[in-house]
ROSE-4610 file (N, C-alpha, C; in Angstrom, 1 decimal, always signed):
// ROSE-4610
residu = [X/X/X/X/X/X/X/X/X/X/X/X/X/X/X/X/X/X/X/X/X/X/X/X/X/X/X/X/X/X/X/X/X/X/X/X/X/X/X/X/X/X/X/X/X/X/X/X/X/X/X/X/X/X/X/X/X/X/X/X/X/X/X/X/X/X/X/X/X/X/X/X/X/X/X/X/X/X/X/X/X/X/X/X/X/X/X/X/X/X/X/X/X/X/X/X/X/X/X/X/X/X/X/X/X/X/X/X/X/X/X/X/X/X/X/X/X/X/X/X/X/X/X/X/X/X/X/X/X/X/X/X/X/X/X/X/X/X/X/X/X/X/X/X/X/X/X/X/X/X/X/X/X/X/X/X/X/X/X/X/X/X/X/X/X/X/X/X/X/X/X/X/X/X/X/X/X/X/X/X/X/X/X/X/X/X/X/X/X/X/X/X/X/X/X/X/X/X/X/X/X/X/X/X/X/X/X/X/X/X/X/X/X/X/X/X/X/X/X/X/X/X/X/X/X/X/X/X/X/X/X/X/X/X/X/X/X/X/X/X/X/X/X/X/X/X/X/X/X/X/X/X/X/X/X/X/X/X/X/X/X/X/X/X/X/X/X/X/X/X/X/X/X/X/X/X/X/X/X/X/X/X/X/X/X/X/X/X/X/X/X/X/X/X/X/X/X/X/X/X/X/X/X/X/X/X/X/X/X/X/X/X/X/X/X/X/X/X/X/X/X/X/X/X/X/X/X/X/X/X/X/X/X/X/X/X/X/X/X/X/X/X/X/X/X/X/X/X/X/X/X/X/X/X/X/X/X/X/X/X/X/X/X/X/X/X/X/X/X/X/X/X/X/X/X/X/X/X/X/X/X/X/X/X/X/X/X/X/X/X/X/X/X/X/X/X/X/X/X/X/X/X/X/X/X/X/X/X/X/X/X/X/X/X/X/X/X/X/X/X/X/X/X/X/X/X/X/X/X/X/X/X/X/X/X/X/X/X/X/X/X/X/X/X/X/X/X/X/X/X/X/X/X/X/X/X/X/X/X/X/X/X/X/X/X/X/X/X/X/X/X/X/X/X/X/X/X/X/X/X/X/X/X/X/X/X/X/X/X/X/X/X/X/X/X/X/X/X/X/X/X/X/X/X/X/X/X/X/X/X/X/X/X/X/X/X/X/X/X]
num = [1/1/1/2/2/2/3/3/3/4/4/4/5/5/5/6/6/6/7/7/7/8/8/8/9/9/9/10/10/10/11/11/11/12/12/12/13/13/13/14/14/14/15/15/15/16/16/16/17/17/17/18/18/18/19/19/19/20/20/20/21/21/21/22/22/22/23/23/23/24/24/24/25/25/25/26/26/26/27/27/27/28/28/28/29/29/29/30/30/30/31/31/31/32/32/32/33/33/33/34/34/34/35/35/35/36/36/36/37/37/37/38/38/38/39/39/39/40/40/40/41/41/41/42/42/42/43/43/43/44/44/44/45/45/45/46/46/46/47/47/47/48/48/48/49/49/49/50/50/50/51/51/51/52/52/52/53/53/53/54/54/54/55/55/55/56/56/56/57/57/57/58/58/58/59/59/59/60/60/60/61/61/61/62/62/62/63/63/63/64/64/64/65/65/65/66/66/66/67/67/67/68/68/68/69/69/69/70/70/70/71/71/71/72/72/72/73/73/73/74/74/74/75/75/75/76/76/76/77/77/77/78/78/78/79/79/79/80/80/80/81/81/81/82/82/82/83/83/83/84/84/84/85/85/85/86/86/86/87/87/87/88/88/88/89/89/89/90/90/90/91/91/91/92/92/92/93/93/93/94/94/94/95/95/95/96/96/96/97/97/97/98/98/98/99/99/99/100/100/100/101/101/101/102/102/102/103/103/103/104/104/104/105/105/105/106/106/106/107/107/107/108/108/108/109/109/109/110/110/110/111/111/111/112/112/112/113/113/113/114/114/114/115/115/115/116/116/116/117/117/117/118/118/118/119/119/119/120/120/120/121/121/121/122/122/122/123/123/123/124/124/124/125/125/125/126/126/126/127/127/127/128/128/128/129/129/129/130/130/130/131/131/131/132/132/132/133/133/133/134/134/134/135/135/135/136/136/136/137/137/137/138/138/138/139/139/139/140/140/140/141/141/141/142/142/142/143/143/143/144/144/144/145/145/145/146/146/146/147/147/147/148/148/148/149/149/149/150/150/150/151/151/151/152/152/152/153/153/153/154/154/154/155/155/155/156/156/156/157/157/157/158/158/158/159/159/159/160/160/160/161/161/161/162/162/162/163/163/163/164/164/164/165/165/165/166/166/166/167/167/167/168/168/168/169/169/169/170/170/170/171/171/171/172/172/172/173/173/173]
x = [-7.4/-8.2/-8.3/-8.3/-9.0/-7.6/-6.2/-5.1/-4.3/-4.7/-4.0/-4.3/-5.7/-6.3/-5.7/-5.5/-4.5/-3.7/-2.8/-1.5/-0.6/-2.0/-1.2/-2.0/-2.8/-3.1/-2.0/-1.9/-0.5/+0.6/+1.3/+2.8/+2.5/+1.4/+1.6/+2.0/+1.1/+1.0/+2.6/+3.1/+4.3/+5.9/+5.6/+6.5/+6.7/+6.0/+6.1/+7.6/+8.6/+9.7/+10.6/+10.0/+10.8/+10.6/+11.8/+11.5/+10.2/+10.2/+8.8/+8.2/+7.7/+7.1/+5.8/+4.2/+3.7/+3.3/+2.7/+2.1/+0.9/-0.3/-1.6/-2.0/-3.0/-3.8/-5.4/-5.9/-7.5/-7.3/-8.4/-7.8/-9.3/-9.3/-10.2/-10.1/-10.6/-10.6/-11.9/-11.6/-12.4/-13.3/-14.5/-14.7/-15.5/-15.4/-16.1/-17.0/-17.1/-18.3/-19.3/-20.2/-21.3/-20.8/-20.2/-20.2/-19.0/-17.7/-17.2/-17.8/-18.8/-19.5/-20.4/-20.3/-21.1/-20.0/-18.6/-17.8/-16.9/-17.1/-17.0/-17.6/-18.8/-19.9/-20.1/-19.3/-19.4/-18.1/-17.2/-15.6/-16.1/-17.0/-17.7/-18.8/-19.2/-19.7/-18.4/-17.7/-16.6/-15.9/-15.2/-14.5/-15.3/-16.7/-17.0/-17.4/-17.3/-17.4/-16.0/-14.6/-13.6/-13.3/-14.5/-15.0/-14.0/-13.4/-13.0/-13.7/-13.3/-13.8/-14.7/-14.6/-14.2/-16.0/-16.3/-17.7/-17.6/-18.6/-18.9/-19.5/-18.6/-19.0/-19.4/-20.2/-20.6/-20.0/-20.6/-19.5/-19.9/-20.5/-21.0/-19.5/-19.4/-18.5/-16.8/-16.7/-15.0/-15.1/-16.2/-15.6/-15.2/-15.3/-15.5/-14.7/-14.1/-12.7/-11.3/-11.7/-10.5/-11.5/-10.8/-11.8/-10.7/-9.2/-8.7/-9.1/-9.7/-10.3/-11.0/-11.1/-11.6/-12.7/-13.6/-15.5/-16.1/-15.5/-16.6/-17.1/-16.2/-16.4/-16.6/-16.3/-16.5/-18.3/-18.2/-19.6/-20.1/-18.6/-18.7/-17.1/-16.9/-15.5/-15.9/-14.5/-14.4/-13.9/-14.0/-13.3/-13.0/-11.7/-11.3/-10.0/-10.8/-10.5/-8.9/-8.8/-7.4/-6.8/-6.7/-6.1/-4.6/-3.7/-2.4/-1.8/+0.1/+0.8/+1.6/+2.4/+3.8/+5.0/+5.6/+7.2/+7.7/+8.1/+7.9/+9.7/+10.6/+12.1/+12.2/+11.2/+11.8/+10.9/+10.1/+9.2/+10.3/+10.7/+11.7/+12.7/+13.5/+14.5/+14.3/+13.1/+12.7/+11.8/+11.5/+11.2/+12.5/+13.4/+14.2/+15.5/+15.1/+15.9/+15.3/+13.9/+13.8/+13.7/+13.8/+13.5/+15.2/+16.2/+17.4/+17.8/+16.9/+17.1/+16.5/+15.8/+15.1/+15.4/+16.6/+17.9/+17.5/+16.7/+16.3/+17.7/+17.8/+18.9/+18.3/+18.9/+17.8/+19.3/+19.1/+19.6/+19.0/+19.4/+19.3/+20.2/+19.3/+20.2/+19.6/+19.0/+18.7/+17.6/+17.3/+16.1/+15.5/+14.1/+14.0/+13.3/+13.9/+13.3/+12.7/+12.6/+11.2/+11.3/+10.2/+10.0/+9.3/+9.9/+9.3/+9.3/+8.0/+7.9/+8.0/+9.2/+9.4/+8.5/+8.3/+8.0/+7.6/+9.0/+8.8/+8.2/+7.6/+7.2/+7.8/+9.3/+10.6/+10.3/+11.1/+10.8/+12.7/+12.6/+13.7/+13.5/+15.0/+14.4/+15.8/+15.2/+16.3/+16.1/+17.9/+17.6/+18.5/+18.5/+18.9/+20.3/+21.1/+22.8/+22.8/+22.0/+22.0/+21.9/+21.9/+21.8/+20.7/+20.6/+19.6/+19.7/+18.7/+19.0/+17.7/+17.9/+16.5/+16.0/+14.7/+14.3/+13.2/+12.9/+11.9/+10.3/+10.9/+9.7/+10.4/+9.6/+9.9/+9.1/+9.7/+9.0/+8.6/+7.7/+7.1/+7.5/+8.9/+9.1/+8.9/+8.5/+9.0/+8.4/+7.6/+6.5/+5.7/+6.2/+5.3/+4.8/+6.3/+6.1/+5.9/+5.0/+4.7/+3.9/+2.9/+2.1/+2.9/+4.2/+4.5/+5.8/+6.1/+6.8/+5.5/+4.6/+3.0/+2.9/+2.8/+2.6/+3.8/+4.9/+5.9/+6.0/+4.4/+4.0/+2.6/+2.5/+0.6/-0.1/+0.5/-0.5/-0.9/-2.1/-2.4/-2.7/-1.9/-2.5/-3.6/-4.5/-5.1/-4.3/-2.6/-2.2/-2.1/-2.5/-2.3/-1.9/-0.6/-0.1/-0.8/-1.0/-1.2/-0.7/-1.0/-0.5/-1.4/-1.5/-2.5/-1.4/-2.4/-2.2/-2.2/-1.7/-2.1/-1.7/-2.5/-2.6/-2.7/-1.1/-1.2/-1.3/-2.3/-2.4/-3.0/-3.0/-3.4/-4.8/-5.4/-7.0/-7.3/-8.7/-9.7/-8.9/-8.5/-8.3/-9.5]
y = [-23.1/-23.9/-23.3/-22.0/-21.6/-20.8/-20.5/-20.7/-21.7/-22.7/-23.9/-24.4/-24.4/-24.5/-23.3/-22.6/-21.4/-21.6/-21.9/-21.9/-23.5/-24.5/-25.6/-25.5/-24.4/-24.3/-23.7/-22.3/-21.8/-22.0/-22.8/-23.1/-24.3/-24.9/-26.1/-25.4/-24.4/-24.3/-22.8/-22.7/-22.0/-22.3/-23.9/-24.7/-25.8/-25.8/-26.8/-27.5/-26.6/-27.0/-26.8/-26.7/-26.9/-28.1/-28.6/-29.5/-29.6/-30.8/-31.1/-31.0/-29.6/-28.9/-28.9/-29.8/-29.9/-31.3/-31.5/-32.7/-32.8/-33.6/-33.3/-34.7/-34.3/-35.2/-35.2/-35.9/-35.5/-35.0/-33.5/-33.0/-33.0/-33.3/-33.0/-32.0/-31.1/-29.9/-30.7/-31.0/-31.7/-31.0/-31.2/-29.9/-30.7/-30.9/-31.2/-29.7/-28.9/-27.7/-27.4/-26.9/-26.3/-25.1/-24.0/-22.9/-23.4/-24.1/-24.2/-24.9/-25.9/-26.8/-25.1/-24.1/-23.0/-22.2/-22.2/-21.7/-22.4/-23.7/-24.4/-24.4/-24.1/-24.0/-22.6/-21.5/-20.2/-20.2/-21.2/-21.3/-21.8/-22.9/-23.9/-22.6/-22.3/-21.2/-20.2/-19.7/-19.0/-19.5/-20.8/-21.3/-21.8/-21.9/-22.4/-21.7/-20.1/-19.1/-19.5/-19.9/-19.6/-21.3/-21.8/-23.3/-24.3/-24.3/-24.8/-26.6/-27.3/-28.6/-29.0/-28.2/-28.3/-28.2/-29.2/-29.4/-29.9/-29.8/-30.2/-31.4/-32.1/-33.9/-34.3/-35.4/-36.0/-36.9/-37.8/-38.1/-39.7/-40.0/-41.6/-41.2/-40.5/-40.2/-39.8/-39.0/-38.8/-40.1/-41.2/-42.4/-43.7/-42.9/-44.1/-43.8/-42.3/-42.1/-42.1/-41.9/-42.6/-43.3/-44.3/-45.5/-45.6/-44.6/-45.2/-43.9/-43.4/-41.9/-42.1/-41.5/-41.9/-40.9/-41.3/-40.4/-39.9/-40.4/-39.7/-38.6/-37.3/-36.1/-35.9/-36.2/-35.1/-35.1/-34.0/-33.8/-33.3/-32.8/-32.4/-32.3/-32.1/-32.1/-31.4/-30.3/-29.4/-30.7/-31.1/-31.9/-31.5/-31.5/-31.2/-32.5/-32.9/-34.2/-33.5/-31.9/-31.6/-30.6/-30.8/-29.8/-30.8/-29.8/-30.7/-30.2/-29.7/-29.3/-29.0/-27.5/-27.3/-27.3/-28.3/-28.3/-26.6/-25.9/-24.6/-24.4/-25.2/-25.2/-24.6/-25.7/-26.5/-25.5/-24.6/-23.2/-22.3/-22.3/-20.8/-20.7/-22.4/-22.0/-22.0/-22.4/-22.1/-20.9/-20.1/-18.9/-17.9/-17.6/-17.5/-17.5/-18.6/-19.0/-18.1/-18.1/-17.6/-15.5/-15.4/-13.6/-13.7/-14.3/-14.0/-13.8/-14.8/-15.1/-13.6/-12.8/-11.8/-10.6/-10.7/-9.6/-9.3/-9.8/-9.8/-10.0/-9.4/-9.0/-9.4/-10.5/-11.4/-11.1/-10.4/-10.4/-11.2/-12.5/-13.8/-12.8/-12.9/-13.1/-11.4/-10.7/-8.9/-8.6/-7.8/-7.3/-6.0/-6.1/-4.7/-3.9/-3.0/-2.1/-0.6/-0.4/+0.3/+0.6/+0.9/+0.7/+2.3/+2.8/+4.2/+4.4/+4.8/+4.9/+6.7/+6.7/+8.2/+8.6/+10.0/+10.7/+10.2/+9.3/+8.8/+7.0/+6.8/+5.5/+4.2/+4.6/+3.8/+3.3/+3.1/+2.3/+2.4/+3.5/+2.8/+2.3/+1.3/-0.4/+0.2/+0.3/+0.2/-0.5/-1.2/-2.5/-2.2/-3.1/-3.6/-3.0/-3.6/-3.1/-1.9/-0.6/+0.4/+0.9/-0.3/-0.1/+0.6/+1.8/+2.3/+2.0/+0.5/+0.2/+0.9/+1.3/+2.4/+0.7/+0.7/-0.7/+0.2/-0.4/-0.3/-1.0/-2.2/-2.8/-3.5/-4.0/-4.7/-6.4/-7.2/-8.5/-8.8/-8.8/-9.5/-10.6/-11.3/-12.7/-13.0/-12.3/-12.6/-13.9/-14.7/-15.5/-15.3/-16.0/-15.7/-13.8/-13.5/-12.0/-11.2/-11.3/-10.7/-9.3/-9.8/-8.8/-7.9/-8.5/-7.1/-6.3/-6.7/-6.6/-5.6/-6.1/-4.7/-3.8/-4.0/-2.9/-1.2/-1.6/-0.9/+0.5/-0.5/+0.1/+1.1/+0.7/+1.0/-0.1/-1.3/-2.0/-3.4/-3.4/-4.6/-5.7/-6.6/-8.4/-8.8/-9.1/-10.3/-11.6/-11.5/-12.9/-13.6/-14.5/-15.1/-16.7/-16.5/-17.9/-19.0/-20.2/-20.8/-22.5/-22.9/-24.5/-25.5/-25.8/-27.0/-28.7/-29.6/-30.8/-31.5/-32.0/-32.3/-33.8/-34.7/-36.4/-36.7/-36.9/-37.1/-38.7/-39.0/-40.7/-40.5/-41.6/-42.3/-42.3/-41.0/-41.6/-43.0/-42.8/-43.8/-43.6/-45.0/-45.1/-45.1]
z = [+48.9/+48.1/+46.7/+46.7/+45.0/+44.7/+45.6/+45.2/+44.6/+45.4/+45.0/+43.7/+43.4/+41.9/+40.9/+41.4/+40.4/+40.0/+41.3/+41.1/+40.4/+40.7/+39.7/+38.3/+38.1/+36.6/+36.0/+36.3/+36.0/+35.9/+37.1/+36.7/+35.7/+35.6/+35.0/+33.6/+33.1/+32.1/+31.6/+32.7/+32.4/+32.5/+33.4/+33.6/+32.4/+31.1/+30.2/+29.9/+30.2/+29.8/+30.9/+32.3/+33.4/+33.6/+35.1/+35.8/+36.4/+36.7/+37.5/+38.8/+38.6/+39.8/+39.9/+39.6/+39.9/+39.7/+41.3/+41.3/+41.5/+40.6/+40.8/+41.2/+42.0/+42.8/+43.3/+43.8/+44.3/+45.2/+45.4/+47.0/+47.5/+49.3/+50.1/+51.1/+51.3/+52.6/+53.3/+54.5/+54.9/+56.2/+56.8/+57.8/+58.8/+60.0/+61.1/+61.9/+61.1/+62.0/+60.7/+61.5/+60.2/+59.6/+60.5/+59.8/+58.9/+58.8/+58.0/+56.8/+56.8/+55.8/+55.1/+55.9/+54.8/+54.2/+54.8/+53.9/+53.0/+53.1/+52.0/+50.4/+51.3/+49.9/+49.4/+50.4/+49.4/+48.5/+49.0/+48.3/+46.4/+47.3/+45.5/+44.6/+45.3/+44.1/+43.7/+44.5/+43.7/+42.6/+43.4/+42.5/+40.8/+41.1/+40.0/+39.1/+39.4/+38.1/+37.5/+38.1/+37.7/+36.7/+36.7/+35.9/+36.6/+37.9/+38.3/+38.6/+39.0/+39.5/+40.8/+41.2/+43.3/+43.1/+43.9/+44.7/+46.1/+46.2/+47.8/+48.1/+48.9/+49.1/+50.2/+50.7/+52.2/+52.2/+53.9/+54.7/+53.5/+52.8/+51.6/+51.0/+50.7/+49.3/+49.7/+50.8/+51.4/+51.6/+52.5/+52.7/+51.3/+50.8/+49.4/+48.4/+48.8/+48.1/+48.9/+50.4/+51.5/+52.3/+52.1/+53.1/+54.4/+54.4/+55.8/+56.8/+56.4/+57.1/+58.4/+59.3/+60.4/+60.1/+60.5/+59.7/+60.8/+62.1/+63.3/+63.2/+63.3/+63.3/+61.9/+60.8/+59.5/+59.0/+58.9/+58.5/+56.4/+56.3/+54.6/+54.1/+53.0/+52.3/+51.0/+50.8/+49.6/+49.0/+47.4/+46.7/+45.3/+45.1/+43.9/+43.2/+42.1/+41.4/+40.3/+40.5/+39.1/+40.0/+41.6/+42.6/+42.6/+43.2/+43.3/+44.1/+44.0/+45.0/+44.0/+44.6/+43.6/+44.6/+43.9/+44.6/+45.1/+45.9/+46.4/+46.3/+46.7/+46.0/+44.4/+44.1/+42.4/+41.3/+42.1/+41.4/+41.6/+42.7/+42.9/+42.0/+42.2/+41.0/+39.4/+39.1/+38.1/+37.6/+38.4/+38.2/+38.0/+39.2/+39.2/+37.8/+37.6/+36.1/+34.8/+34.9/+33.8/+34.1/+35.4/+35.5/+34.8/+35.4/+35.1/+33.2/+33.0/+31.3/+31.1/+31.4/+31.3/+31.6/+32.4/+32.5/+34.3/+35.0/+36.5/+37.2/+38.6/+39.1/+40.5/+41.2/+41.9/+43.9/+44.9/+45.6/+46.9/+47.4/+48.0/+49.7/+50.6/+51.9/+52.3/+51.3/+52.1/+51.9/+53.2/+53.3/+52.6/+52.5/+51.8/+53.2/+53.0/+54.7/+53.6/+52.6/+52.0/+50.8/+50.1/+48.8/+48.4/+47.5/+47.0/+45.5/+45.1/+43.8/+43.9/+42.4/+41.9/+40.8/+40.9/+39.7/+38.2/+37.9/+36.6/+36.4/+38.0/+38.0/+38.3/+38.3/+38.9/+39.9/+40.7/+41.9/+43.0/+43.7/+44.5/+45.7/+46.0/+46.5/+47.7/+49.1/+50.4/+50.9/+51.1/+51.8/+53.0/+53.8/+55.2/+55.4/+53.8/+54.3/+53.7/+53.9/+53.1/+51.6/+51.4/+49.6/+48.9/+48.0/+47.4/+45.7/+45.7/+44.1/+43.4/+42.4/+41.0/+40.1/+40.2/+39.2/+38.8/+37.4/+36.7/+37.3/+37.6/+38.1/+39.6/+40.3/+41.8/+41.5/+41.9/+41.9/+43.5/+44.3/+45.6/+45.9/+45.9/+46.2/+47.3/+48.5/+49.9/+50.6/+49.7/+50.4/+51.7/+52.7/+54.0/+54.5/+53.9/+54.4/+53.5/+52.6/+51.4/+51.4/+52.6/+53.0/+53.5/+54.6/+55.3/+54.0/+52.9/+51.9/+50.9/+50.8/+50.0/+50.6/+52.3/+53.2/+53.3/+52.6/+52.3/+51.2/+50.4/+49.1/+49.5/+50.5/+51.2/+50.8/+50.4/+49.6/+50.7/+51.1/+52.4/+51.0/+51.5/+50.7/+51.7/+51.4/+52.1/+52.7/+52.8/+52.9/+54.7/+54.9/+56.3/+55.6/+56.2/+56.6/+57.4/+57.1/+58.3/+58.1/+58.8/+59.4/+59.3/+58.5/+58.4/+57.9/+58.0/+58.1/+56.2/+56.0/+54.0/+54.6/+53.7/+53.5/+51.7/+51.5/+49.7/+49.8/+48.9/+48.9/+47.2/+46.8/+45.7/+45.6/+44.5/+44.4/+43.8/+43.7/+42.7/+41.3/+40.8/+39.2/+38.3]
């Protein structure tokens, strides 16, 4: 939730002259338990130092912004009116495009099996088919397995993947 709000602030504002990789929409996290309706609302004070949008809505108001919503169970909803989605192809190749413009040296298909920083702050990079490449800097592209890609460094991410459900529809005009 307070990624997602990040992440379509930023590429919006770094994709100006890329293709169109974000789509913005009204979003709802919607919660049928209590303890989630309280970690909803420690998400809304976070996000709202970061002057984000996202407040916390009842069951009058999710139904009056989706009226095809089945209401039995929900008890509250995170809502954010400037949250969106980023095309996750159409970022890569345009990230991609511009490390390259940048003199980035981008290897597609190999694993990194460890990462060691030298003396002078370098970085060498071994990968899977034995290759030992020297970089200045390392970029984290690995997505899902990013963590186990930090943990190489000693560095734990906070990241966990998971599976959830998303409903893009047409807000209130």
């Amino acid at each position: 939730m307070v990624t997602n709000y990040l992440s379509v602030s930023l590429y919006g504002l770094l994709c100006l002259n890329c293709v169109h990789i974000v789509y913005l929409y009204n979003f709802i996290h919607i919660s049928n338990f209590a303890i989630t309706i309280g970690e909803l609302s420690c998400v809304c004070d976070y996000v709202w130092l970061m002057k984000a949008l996202q407040r916390l809505i009842w069951p009058d108001e999710i139904r009056r912004l989706h009226p095809l919503l089945n209401m039995d169970l929900i008890q509250a909803g995170l809502y954010n009116p400037a949250d969106g989605h980023v095309d996750p192809y159409s970022l890569t190749q345009a990230l991609a495009a511009g490390a390259r413009l940048y003199g980035a040296t981008i290897r597609q298909g190999t694993s990194v099996t460890a990462l060691t920083q030298t003396g002078s702050g370098n970085w060498v990079v071994e990968t899977d088919n034995g290759r030992r490449l020297e970089a200045v800097r390392v970029v984290n592209a690995a997505g899902l397995w990013a963590r186990e890609v930090g943990q190489l460094t000693g560095l734990d991410f906070p990241i966990v993947p998971a599976h959830h459900q998303v409903c893009l529809t047409l807000g209130p005009s």
